[in-house]
Each structure stands twice: as C-alpha cells, then as structure tokens.
MARBA-3410 file (N, C-alpha, C, O; in Angstrom, 1 decimal):
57
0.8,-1.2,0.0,0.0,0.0,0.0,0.9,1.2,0.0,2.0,1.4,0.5 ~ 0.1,2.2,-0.7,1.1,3.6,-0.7,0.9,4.3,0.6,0.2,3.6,1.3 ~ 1.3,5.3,1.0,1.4,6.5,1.8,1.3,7.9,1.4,1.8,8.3,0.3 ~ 1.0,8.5,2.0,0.8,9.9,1.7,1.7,10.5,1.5,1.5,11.6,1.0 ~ 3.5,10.0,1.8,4.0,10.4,1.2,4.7,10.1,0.1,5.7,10.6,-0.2
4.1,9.1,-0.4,4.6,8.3,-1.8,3.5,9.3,-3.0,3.3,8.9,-4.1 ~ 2.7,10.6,-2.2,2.0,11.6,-3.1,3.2,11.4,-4.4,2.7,10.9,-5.4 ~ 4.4,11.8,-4.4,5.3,12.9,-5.0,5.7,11.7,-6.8,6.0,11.8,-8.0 ~ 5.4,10.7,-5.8,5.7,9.7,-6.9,5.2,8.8,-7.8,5.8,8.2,-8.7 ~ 3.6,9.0,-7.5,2.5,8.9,-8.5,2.3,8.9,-9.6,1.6,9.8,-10.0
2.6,8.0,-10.5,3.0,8.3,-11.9,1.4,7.9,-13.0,1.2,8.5,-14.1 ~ 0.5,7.1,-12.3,-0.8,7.0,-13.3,-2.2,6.6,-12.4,-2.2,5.9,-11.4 ~ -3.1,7.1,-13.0,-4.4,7.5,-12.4,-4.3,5.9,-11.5,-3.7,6.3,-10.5 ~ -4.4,4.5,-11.3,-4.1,4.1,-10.1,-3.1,4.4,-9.5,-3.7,4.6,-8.4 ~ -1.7,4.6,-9.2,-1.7,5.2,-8.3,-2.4,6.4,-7.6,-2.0,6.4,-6.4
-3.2,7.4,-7.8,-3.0,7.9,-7.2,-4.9,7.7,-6.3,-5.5,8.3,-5.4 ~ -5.2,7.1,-7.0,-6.5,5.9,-6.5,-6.0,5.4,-5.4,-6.6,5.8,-4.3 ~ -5.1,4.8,-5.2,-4.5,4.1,-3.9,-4.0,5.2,-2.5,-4.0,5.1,-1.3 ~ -3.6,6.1,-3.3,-3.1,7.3,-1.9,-4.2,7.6,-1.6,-4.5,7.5,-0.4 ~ -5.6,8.3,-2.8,-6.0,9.1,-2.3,-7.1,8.0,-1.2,-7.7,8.5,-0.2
-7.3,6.8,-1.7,-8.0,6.1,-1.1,-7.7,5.7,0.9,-8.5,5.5,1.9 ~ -6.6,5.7,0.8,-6.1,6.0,1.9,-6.3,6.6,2.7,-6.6,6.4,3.9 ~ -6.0,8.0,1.8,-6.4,9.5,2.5,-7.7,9.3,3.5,-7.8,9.5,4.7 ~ -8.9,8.6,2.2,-9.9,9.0,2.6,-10.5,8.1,4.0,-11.3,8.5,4.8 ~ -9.9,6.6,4.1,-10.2,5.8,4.7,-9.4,6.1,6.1,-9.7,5.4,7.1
-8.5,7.2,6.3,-8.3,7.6,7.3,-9.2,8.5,7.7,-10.0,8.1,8.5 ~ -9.2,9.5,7.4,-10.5,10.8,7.5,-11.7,9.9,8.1,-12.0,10.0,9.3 ~ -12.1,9.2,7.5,-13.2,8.7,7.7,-13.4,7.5,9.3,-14.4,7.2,10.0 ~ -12.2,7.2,9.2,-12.0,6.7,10.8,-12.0,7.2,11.7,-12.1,6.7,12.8 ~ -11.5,8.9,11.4,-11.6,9.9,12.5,-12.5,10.4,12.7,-12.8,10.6,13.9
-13.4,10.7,11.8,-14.8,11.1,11.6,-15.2,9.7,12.5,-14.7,10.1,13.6 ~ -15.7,8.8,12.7,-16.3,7.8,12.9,-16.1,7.4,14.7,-16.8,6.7,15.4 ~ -14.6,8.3,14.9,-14.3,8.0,16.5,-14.7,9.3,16.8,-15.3,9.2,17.9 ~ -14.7,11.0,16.2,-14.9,11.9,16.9,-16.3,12.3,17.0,-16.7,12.9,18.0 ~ -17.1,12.1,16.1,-18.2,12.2,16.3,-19.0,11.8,16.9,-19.7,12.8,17.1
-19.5,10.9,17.4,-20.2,10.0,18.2,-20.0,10.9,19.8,-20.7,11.3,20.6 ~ -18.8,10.8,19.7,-18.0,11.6,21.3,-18.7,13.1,21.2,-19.5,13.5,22.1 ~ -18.5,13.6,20.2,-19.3,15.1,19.9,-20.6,15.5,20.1,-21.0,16.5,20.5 ~ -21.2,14.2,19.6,-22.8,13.8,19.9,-22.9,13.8,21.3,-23.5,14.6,21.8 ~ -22.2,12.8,22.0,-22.2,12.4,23.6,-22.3,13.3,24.1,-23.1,13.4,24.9
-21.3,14.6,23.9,-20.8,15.6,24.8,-21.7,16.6,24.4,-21.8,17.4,25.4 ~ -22.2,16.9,23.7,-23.8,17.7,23.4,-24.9,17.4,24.0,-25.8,18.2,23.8 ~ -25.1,16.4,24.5,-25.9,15.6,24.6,-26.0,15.8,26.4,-26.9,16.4,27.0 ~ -24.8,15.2,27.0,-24.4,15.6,27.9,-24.6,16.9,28.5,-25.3,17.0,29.6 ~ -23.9,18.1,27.9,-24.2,19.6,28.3,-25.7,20.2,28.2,-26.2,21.0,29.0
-26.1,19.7,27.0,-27.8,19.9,27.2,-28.8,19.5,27.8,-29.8,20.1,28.0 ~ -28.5,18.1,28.4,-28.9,17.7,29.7,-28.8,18.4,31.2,-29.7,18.6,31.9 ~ -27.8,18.8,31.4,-27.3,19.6,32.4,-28.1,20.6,33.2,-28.3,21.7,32.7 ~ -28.5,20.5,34.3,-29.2,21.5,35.3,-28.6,22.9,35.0,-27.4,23.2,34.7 ~ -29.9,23.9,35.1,-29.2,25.3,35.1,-28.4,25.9,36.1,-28.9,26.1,37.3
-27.2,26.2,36.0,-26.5,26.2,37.5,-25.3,25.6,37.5,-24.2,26.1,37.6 ~ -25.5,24.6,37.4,-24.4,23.6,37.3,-22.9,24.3,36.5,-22.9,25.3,35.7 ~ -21.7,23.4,37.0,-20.2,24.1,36.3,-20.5,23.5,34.8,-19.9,23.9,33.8 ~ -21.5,22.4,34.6,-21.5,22.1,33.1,-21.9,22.3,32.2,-21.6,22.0,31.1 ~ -23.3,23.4,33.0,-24.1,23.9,32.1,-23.1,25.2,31.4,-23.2,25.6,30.3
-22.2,25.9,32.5,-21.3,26.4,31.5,-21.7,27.9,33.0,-20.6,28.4,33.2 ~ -22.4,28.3,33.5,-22.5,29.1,34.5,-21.5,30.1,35.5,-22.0,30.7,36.4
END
C-alpha cells in the first residue's frame, strides 16, 4: 500500500486511487471515533441543570 508520502511519486491515475483512497479511509475513521464523542458531549451539556459548572454558568 502507498502512503501519503509516496504523493510525489505517483506516476498513473491508479496510483493515485491508492493514496487518495487512503487519504480517505483515514479521514473517515476519524470522523467515525470523533463524532459520536461530539454527539455524547452535546448531549451531555444539554442535559445539564441550570446552575451547574456544566451547564457552562
């Protein structure tokens, strides 16, 4: 498998299918762990009593 920095060396439309596919299959794993957490923690603060250090007060 290529790497992102094997960009430079890319010589025909697959390669650069294989980087960019990479690219995206990382992105998308991060997307997949931060989100959910983002959800939680909104979720969380909007539950929150008025008052409270979490409601943000």
């Amino acid at each position: 498998m290529r790497r992102c920095r094997d960009w430079h060396t890319v010589t025909g439309q697959a390669g650069f299918v294989t980087v960019a596919a990479l690219v995206l299959l990382r992105v998308g794993v991060l997307a997949l762990v931060l989100c959910p957490g983002a959800f939680g923690l909104h979720l969380l603060v909007d539950g929150a009593e008025y008052g409270s250090w979490l409601y943000g007060n």
